[in-house]
C-alpha atoms as one frame of an Amber mdcrd trajectory, in Angstrom:
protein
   0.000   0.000   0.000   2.699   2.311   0.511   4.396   2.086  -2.673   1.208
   2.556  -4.245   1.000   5.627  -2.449   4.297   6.656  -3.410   3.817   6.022
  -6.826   0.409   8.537  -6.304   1.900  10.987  -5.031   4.575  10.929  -7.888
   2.296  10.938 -10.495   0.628  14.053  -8.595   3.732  16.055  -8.666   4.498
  15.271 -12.417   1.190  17.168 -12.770   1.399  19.654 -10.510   5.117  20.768
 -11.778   3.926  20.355 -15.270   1.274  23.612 -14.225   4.177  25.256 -12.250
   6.339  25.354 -15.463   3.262  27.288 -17.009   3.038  29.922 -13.954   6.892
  30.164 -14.325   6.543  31.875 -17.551   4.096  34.537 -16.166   5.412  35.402
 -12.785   9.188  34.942 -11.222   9.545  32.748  -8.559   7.050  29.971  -7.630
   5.938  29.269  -5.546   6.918  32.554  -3.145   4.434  31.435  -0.592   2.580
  28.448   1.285   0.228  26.458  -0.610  -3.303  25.528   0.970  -4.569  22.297
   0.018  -7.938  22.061   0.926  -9.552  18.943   1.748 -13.721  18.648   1.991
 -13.805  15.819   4.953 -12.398  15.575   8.778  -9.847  14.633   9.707  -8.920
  11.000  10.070 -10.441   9.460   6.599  -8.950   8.528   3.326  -9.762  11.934
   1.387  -7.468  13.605   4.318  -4.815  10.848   4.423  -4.201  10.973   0.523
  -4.553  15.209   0.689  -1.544  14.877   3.709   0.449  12.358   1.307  -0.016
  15.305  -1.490   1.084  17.568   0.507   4.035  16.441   1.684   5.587  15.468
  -1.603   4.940  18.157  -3.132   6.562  20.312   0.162   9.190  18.271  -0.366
   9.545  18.499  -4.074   8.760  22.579  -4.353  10.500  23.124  -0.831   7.472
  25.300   0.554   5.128  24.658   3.140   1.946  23.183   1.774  -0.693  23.307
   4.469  -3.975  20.851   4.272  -7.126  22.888   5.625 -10.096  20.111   6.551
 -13.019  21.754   5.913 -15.619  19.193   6.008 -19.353  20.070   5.942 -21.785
  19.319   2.650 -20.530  16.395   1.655 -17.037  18.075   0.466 -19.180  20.608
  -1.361 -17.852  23.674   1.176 -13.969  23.275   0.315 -15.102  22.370  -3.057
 -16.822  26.219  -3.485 -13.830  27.583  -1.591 -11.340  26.227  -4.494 -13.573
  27.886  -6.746 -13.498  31.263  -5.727 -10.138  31.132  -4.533  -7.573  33.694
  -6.797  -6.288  30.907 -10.023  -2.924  31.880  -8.476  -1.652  28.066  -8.395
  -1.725  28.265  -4.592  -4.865  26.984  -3.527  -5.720  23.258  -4.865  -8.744
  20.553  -3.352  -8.265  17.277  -3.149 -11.758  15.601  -4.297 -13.700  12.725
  -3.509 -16.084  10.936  -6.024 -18.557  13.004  -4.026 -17.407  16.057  -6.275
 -19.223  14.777  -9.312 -21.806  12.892  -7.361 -23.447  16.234  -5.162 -24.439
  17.839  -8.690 -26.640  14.664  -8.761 -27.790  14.347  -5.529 -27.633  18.086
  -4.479 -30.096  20.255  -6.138 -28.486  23.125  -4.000 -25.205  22.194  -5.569
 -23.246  25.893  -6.882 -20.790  24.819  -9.095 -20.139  22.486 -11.854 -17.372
  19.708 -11.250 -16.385  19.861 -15.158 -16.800  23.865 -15.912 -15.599  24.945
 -12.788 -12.619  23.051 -11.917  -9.379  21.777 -13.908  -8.649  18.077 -12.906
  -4.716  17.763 -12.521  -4.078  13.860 -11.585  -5.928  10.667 -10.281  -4.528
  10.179  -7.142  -5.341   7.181  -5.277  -8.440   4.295  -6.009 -10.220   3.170
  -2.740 -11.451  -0.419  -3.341 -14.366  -1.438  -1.581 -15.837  -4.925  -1.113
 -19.672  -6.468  -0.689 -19.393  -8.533   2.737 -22.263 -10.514   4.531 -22.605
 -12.553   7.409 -20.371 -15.527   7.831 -23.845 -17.483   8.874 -25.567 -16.352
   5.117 -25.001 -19.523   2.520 -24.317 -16.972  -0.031 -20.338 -17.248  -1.112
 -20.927 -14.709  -4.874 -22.621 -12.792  -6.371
């Protein structure tokens, strides 16, 4: 699991450095300042484990502080509207959850579109999940 997560988090900063070489053109020296990395869930759970894994590769690749902000509430939807309106500086990025596409659906209160309004930069990690029943239930498939 933790080479997988290693491998993530290198894939993430191929990305992420491929959109610093296109700030580098407009402005001198990024980045000048901490990044935020926001993260729509507590604490504790995957979405905040794999934003902390982010984070620290790319603190350690751009050598600036890159500081993960939980702000859980609406289903990731809150951190998701804060990205949005944040200044497209390159220093404020959201690590989503399938829940980012899956609010439009669900949410009819939902203010932004996941394909319009943000720019997807890397898959990061794949959570699988399994179907288990009681050891006591004959069934052994599906």
């Amino acid at each position: 699991m933790r080479k997988v997560c290693q491998a993530l988090v290198q894939i993430v900063l191929a990305a992420v450095l491929g959109q610093v070489s296109t700030f580098a053109a407009a402005q001198a020296a990024y980045p000048s300042k901490p990044i935020r990395l926001l993260v729509g869930f507590p604490p504790g759970g995957f979405t905040d484990l794999a934003g902390r894994m982010a984070a620290q590769g790319l603190s350690d690749s751009l050598g600036v502080q890159v500081v993960v902000d939980n702000r859980p509430g609406a289903n990731g939807s809150i951190a998701a509207m804060l990205t949005m309106r944040a200044s497209p500086d390159g220093y404020t990025f959201y690590m989503a959850s399938p829940c980012h596409v899956t609010n439009t659906i669900l949410q009819s209160q939902t203010r932004y579109d996941p394909i319009k309004d943000f720019t997807p930069l890397s898959g990061f990690a794949d959570i699988p999940n399994i179907l288990v029943v009681s050891p006591e239930l004959p069934a052994r498939n599906l």
